[in-house]
C-alpha positions as CSV (number, residue, x, y, z in Angstrom):
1,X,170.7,154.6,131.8
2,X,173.6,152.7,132.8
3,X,172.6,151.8,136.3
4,X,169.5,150.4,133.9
5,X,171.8,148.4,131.8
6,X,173.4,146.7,134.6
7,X,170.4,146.0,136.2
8,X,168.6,144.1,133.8
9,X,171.7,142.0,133.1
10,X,172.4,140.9,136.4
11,X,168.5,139.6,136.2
12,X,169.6,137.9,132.9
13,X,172.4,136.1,135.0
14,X,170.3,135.3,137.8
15,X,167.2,133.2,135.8
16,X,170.0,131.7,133.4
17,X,171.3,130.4,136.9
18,X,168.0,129.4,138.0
19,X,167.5,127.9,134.7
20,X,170.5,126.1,135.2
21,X,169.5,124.9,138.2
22,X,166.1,123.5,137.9
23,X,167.4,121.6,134.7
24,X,170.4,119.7,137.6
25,X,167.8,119.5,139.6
26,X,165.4,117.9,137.5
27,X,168.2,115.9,135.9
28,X,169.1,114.7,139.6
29,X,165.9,113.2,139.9
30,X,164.8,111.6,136.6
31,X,163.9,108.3,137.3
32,X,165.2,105.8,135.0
33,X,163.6,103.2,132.3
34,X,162.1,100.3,133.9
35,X,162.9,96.9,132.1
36,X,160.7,95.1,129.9
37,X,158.5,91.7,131.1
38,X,160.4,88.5,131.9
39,X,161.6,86.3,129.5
40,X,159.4,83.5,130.1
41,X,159.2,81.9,126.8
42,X,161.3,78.3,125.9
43,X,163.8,78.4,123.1
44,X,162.0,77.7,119.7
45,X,163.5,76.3,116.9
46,X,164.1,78.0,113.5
47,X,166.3,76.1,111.9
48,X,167.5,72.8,111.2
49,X,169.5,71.2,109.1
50,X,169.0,68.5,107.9
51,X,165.2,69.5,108.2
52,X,163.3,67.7,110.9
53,X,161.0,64.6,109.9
54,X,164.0,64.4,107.0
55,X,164.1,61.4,104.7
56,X,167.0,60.2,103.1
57,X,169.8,62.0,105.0
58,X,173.4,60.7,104.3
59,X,175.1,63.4,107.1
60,X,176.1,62.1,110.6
61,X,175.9,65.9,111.7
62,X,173.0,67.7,112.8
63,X,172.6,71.8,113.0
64,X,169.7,72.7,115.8
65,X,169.4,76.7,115.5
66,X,167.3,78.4,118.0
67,X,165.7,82.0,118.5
68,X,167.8,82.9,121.4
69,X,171.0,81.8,123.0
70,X,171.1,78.0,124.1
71,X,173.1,76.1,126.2
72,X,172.6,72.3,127.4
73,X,172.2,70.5,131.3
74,X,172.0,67.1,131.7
75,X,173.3,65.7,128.3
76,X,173.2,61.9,130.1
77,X,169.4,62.3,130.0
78,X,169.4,62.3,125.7
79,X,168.2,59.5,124.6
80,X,168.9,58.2,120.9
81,X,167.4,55.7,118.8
82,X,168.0,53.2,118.1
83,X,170.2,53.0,120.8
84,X,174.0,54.1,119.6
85,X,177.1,51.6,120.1
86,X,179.2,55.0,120.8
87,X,177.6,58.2,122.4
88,X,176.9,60.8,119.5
89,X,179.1,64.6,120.8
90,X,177.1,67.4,121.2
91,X,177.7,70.5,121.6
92,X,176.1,73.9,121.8
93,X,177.2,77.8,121.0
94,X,175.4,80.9,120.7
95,X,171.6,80.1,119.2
96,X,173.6,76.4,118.0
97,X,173.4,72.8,119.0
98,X,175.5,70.2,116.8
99,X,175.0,67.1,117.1
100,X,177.5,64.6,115.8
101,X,176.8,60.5,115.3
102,X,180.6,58.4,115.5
103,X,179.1,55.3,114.5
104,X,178.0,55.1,110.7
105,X,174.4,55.4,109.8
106,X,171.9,52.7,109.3
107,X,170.0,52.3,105.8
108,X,166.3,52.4,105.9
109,X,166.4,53.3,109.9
110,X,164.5,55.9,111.5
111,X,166.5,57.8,113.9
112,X,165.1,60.0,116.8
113,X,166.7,61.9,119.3
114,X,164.9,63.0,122.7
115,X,166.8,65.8,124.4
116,X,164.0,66.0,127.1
117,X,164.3,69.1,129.3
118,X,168.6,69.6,128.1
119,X,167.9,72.6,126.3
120,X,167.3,75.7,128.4
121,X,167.8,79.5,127.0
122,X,170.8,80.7,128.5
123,X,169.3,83.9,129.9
124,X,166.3,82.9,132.2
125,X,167.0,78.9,132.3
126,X,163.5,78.3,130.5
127,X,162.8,74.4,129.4
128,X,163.1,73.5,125.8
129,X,160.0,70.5,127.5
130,X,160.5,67.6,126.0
131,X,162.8,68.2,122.6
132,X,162.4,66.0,120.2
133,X,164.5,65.4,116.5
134,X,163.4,62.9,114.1
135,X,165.1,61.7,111.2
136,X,165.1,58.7,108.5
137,X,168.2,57.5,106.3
138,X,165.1,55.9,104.4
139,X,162.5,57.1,102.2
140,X,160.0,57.4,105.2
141,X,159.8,58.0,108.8
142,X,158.1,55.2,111.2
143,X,155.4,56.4,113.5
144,X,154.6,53.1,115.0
145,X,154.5,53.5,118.9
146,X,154.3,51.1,122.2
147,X,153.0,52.6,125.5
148,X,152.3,51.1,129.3
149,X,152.8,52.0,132.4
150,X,155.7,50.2,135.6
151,X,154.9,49.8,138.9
152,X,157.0,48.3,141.8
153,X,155.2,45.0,142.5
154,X,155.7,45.2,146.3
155,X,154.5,48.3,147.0
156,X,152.2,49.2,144.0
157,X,154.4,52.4,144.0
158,X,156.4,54.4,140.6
159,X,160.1,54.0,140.7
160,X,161.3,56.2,138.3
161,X,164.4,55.7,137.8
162,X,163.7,52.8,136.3
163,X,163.6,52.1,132.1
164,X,161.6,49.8,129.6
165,X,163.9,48.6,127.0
166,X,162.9,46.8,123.9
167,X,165.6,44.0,122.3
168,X,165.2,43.2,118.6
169,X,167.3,39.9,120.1
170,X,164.3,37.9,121.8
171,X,166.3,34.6,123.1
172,X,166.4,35.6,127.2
173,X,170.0,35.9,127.7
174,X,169.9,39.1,125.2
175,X,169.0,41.2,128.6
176,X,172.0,39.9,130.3
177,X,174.3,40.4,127.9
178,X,173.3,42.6,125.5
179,X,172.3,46.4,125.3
180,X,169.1,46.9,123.9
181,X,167.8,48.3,120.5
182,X,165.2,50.6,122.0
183,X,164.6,52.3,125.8
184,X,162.9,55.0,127.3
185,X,162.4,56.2,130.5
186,X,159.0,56.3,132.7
187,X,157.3,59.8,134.3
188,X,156.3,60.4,137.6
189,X,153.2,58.4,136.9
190,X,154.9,55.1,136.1
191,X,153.6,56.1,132.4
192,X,156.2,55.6,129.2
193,X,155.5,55.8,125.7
194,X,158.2,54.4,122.5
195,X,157.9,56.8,119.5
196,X,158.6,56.2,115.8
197,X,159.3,52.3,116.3
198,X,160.0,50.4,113.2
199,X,157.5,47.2,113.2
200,X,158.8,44.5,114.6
201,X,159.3,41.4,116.9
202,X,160.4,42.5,120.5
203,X,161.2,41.1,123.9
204,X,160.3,44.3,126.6
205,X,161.7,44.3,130.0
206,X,162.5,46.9,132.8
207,X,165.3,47.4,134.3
208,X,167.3,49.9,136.3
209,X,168.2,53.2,134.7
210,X,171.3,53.7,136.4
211,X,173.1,50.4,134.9
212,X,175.2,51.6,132.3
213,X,174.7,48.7,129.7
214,X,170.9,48.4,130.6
215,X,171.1,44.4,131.3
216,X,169.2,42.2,133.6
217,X,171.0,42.5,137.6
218,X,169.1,40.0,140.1
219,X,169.6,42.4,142.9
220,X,168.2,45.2,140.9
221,X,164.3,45.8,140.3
222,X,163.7,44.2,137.0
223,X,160.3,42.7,135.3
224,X,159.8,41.0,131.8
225,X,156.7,40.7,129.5
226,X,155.1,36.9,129.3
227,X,155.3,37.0,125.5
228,X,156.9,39.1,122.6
229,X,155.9,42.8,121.6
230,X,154.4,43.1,118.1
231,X,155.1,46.7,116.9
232,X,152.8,47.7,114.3
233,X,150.2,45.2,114.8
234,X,147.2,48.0,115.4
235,X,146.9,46.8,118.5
236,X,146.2,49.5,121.3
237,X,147.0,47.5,124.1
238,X,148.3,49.4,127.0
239,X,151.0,47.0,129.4
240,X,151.5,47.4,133.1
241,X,155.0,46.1,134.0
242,X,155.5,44.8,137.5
243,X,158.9,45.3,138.8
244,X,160.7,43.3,141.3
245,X,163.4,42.0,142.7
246,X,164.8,38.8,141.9
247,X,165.4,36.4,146.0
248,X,169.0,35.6,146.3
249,X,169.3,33.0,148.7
250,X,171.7,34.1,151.3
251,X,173.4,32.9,154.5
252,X,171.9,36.3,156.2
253,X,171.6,36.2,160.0
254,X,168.2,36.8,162.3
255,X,168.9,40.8,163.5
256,X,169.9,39.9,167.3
257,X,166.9,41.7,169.9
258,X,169.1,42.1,172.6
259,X,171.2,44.7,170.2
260,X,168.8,47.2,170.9
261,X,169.2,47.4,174.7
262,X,170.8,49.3,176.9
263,X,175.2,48.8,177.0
264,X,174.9,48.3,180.9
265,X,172.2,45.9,179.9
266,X,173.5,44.2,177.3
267,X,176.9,44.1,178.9
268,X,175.7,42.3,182.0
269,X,177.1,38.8,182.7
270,X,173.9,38.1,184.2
271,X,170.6,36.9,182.9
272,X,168.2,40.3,183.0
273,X,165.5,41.1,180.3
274,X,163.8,44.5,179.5
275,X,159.3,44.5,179.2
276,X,158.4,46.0,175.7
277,X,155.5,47.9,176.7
278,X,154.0,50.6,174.7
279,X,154.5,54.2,176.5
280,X,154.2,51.9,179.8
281,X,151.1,50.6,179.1
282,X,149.8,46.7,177.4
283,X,148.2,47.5,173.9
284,X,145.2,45.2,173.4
285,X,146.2,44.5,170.0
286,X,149.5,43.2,170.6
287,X,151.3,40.2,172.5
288,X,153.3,40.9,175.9
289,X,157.5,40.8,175.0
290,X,160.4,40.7,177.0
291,X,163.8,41.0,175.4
292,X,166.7,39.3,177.5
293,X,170.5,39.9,177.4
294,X,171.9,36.7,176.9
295,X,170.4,33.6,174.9
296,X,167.9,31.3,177.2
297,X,169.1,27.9,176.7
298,X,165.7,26.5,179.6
299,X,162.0,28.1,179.7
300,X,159.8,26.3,182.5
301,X,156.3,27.7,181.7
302,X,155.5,26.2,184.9
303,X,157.0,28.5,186.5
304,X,155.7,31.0,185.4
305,X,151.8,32.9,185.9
306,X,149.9,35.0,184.7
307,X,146.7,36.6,186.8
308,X,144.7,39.3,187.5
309,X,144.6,41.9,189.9
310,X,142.6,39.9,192.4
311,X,145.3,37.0,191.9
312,X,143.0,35.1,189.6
313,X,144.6,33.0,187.7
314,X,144.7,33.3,184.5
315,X,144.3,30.6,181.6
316,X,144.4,30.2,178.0
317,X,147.6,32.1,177.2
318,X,151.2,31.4,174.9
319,X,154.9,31.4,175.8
320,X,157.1,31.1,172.7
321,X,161.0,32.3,172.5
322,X,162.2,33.7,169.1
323,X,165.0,31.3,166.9
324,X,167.6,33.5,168.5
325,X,166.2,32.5,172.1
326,X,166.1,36.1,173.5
327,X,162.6,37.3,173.0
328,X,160.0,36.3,174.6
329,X,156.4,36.1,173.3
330,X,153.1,35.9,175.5
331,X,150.3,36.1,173.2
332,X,146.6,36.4,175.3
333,X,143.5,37.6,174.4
334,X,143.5,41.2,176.9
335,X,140.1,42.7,178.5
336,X,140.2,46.2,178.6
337,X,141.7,49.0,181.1
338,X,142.5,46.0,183.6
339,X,146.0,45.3,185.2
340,X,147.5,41.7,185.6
341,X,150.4,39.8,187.4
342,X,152.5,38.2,185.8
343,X,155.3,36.3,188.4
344,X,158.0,35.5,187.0
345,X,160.2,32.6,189.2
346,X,163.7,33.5,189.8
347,X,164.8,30.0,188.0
348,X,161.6,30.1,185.2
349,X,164.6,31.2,183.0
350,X,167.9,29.5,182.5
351,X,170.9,30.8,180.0
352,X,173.8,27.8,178.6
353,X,175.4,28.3,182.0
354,X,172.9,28.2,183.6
355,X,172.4,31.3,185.2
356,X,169.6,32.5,186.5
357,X,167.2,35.7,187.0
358,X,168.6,37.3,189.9
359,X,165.6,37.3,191.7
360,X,161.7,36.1,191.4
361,X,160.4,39.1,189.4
362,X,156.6,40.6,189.3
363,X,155.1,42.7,186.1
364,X,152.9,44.6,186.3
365,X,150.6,44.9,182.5
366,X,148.5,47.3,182.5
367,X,145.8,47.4,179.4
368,X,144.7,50.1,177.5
369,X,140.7,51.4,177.4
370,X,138.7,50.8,174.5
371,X,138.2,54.6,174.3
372,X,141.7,54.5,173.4
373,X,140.8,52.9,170.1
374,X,138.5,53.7,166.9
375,X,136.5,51.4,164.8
376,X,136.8,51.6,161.2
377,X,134.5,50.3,158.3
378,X,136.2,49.5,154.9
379,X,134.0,49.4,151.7
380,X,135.4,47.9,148.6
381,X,135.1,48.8,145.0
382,X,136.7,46.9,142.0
383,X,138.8,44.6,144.3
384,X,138.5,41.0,142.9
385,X,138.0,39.3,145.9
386,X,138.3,35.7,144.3
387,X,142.0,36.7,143.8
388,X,142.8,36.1,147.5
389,X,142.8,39.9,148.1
390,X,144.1,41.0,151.2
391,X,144.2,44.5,153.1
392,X,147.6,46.0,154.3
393,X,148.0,48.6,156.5
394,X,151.1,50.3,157.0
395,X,153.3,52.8,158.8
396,X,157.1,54.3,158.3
397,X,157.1,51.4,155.4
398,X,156.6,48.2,158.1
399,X,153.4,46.1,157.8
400,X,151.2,46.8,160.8
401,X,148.2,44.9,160.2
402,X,146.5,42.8,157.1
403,X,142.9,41.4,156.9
404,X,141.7,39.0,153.7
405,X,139.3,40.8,151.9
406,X,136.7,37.9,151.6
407,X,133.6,40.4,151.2
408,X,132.8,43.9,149.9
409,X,132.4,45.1,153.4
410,X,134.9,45.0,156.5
411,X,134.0,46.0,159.8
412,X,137.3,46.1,162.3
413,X,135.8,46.8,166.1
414,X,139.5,47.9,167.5
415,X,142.1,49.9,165.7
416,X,145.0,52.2,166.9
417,X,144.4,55.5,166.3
418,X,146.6,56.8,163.8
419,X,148.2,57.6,159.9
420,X,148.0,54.9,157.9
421,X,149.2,53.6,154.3
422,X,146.7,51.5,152.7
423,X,147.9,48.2,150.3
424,X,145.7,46.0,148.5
425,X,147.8,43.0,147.7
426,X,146.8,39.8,145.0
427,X,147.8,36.7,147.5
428,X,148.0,34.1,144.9
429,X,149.7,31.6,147.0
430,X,147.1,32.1,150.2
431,X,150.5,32.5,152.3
432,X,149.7,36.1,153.5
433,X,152.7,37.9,152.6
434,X,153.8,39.0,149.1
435,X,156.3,37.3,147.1
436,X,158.6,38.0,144.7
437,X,159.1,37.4,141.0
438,X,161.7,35.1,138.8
439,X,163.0,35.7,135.8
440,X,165.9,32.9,135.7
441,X,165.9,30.0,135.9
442,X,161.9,30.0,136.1
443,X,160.3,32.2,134.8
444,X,157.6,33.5,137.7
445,X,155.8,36.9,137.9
446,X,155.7,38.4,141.4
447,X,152.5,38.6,143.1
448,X,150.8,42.2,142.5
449,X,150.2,45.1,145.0
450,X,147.9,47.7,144.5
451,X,148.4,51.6,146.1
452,X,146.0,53.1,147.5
453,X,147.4,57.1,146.9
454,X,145.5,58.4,150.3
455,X,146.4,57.7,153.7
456,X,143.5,56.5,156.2
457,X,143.8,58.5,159.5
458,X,141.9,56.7,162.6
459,X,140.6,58.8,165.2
460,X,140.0,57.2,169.0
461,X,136.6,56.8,169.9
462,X,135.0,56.9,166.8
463,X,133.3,54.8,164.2
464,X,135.9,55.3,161.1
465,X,134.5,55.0,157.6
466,X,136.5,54.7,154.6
467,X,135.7,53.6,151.0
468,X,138.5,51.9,148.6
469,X,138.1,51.6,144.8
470,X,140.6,50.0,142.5
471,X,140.1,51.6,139.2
């Protein structure tokens, strides 16, 4: 009976063992609560005080409380309106934002105050988009609004760090000496849009966002309205400002050619020139240039000739030398995958000492196949062509090639293959080019550039189609 006591407790110990046991065991392997979702959500408001859209509030201090922890980036992007002559403080802590106005409240004026994208929850970073607080120290709040849209008048493009602002001062030197009543700040678009304006007179310019006092800089884009903003008038009118820069006559010198040669060219005491070809060959598109070393005081054009490569001569061609006298320009109407001559005589060219080439030199110009090049076929739509509307083409931001848009339809038979940006540019003045604006002494809008947002991509033999609508 014993030995059966002792039995059956040792099997007691052993499962309370193997109880104990499985439960580490199981305990060593328990996997652990996963997390909840993401917070994805923006800080929402809950409180403030005084209310928002509140009339006839005396305080200077404003109490934003939020439904999670706050904090604020980019404070420099809050705008306040009107525009304050001191910067209100603001602060934040915890689910708080206070806000804190130094200078003393207008009567009857509605105040707004756009935080942007400032307020983020301090957790995950999510955007508070485009915050707004509105109150009046009147009796009511103004909802009258002005909307348009800024482009860059050269390139048709959106700067945007660029700013409308409104002065309640309309004589013109207000936006050179004076900070404005009003400004916003444009999207990605070019769009802007003025909320809870009080009605009103206004002169509206742009100018750039980064000057601290917001005043009109002539080396700085910049562009004015024709005539004053009504505010409140009912009138849904939408303006398109076109920003430029104002010409500054200067005493700027001609980049010198020859800077862009070789040291042991440029260096030389003797007269030696470099052939701008393109990848070795003559593009039928362009005129023949040789860039030399030293300034060419003499060109005999006698002496020099142009033929073929049976020694034909060769007629009907132009020498011209550059203001700085050290390019050289021979402009000729090429034929296709055909090499010429052209012998140059050792004393054709002559520097202020005159010095000499070293030698009577022979080029050899070799011309691109028409293979080489596409065709392209523009079609127009919405382009006023009585407005002196000409097609630009360009690449890396330089001007490669324009054509006057004098029909609806342009056929080009020889184009370089390649990525272009297309322009459509308002030549007001027939000169070709665009020009600039004024804004002082003369008033003088600049001449307007439209953006085509696709690029046109020409493919080597082949007939290129493209169609361009102005909307």
């Amino acid at each position: 009976m014993k030995n059966l006591l002792t039995f059956i407790a040792r099997l007691h110990g052993i499962a309370i063992c193997f109880v104990i046991m499985t439960m580490a065991n199981s305990c060593a392997n328990m996997i652990p609560p996963s997390g909840g979702p993401k917070d994805s959500l923006p800080p929402r408001l809950v409180i403030a005080n005084p209310k928002d859209s509140a009339t006839n509030v005396k305080t200077k201090n404003i109490l934003l409380t939020f439904d999670e922890f706050v904090s604020l980036q980019n404070t420099e992007n809050i705008i306040y309106a009107p525009v304050p002559k001191s910067l209100p403080q603001v602060d934040y802590k915890l689910r708080n934002i206070t806000v804190r106005f130094r200078d003393s409240l207008e009567e009857n004026t509605t105040y707004s105050i756009d935080f942007g994208n400032s307020i983020i929850d301090v957790n995950e970073s999510n955007v508070a988009k485009n915050f707004r607080y509105v109150f009046s120290t009147g009796p009511a709040i103004d909802f009258n609004t002005y909307e348009g849209k800024v482009l860059v008048a050269e390139t048709g493009k959106v700067d945007s760090t660029l700013i409308v602002v409104l002065h309640k001062n309309t004589s013109d030197s207000a936006i050179e000496k004076l900070s404005p009543r009003f400004f916003t700040r444009i999207d990605g678009k070019g769009a802007f849009k003025f909320n809870n304006l009080p009605a009103g007179t206004f002169a509206a310019y742009v100018v750039n966002g980064k000057s601290y006092n917001k005043v009109f800089d002539s080396s700085s884009l910049f562009a004015f309205r024709d005539s004053l903003v009504q505010i409140g008038s009912n009138s849904n009118r939408i303006d398109t400002f076109y920003a430029f820069t104002q010409s500054i006559p200067t005493d700027k010198k001609a980049m010198d050619p020859s800077s862009s040669l070789p040291p042991s060219l440029r260096d030389d005491k003797r007269l030696r020139y470099i052939a701008i070809l393109d990848n070795g060959m003559q593009d039928l598109l362009s005129d023949f240039k040789m860039v030399f070393n030293r300034k060419v005081f003499s060109l005999d054009t006698g002496k020099l000739r142009l033929t073929d490569n049976d020694d034909v001569l060769q007629k009907g061609y132009t020498v011209t030398l550059d203001s700085l006298r050290k390019t050289f320009t021979l402009r000729y109407p090429w034929k296709e995958n055909t090499t010429y001559k052209l012998i140059i005589q050792k004393d054709a060219a002559l520097d202020s000492n005159a010095t000499s080439l070293s030698k009577t030199d022979t080029l050899l110009l070799s011309t691109r196949k028409e293979t080489e090049y596409g065709s392209v076929r523009f079609r127009f739509l919405n382009v006023d062509t009585s407005q002196h509307a000409v097609l630009q083409l360009f690449q890396n931001d330089e001007l490669v090639a324009s054509y006057p848009i004098n029909q609806n339809d342009i056929q080009i038979r020889r184009f370089k293959p390649g990525s272009y940006e297309l322009r459509i540019l308002y030549d007001e003045n027939k000169n070709g080019k665009w020009d600039t604006g004024s804004f002082t002494p003369v008033k003088k809008q600049p001449e307007k550039v439209f953006y085509i947002p696709r690029q046109l991509n020409i493919r080597a033999n082949w007939d290129n189609e493209t169609t361009i609508a102005l909307q």
